[in-house]
N, C-alpha and C positions, 0 to 999 in steps of 0.2 A: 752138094751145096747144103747148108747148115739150116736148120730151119729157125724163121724169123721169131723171136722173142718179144722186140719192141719196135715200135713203130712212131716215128714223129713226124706227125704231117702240116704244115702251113695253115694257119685259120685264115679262107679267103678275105673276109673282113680285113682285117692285119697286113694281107698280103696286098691289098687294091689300095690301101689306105696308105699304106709306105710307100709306092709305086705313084700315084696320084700323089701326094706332099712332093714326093722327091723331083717326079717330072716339071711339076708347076712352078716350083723354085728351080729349077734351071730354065721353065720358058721367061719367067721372072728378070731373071740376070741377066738372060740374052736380050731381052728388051729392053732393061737397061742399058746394057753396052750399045746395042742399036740406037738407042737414042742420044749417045756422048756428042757432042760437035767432032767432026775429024781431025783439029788442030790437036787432039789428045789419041793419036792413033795408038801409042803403047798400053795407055791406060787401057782404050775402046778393046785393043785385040787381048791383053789379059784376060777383062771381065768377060769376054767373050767365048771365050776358051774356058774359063772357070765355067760358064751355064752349058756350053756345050758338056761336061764332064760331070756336068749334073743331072742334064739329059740321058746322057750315056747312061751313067748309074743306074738310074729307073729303071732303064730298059736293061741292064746287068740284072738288077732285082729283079723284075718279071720273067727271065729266062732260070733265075738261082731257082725261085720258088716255085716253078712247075713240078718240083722234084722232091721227095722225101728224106728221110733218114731212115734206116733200119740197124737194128741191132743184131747179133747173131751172138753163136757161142765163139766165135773166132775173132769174129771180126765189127765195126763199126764204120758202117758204109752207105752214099747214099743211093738212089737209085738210078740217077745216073752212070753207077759204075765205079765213080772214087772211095777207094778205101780212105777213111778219115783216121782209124787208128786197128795195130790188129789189138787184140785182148791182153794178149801175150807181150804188147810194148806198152801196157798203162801202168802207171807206176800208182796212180791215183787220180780222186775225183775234187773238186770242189764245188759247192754249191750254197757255200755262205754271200750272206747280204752284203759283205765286201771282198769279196773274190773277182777278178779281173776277168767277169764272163758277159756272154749274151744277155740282150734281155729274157726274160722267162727261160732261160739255160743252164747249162753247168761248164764248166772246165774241166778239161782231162788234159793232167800232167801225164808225160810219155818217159820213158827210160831215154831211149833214143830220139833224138833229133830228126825233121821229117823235112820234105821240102812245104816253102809255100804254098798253101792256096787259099783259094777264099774263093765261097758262094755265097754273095749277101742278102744277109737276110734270115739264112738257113745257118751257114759253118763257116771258120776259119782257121786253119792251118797255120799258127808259124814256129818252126823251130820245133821245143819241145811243149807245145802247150796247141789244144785244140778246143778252140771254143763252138759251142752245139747251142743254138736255140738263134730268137730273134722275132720273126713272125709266126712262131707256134708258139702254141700253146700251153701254161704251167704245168698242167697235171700229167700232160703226156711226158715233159721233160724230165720231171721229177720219177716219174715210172721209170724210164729211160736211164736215170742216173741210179734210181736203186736197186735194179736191173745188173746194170755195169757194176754196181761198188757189191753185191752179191755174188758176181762171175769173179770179181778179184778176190775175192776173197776165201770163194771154191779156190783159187789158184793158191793163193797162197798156202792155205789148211792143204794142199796137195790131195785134195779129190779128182 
């Protein structure tokens, strides 16, 4: 096993904060829809189903954010056990003010195409592009991405 390089962890703050917003507006919505008159059942079960999936979500977020990111020389993975990308499939980084990333994150374009995933809050997986951040923190991200864009470029210079 590879030893850890970089490390990005959830600022509690950030993490209670997105979790609390996001449950309230789903108990929010459900109590809207609970309160429609029943002569509007489809309206009532929509919005209902909308706060239910809002609910949901928070509680997706509070299980995402238990977990970390780590960096290695091989690999980009969290501690959960998903590899997020290996080293060896990043074609590159991005971390410009209008780059299609995380909050406080970066993007990593991939050679190859990955499946699906997403842990909110922390990453997301789709295709070829894997966005890292969210509820951490800048500085750790930013280490984390010049980290990465330092290992590709060991790769490329073929060290």
């Amino acid at each position: 096993m590879s030893d850890v390089i970089a490390t990005l962890h959830p600022r509690p703050a950030r993490r209670w904060l997105g979790i609390t917003i996001q449950g309230a507006l789903g108990l929010l919505v459900i109590s809207v829809g609970l309160a429609l008159p029943n002569d509007h059942m489809l309206t009532k079960f929509a919005i209902l189903a909308a706060g239910g999936f809002m609910a949901f979500g928070a509680f997706q977020l509070y299980r995402a954010t238990e977990h970390y990111i780590e960096l290695t020389r091989t690999e980009l993975r969290d501690s959960a056990g998903h590899v997020l990308a290996a080293v060896d499939n990043i074609a590159g980084i991005d971390r410009g003010a209008f780059a299609f990333k995380p909050s406080q994150g970066f993007l990593v374009r991939l050679h190859d195409a990955q499946p699906r995933h997403w842990a909110p809050g922390l990453w997301w997986r789709m295709g070829r592009f894997v966005g890292v951040g969210g509820v951490t923190p800048a500085g750790e991200g930013k280490f984390m991405a010049e980290m990465l864009a330092a290992l590709i470029a060991e790769r490329e210079a073929g060290l």
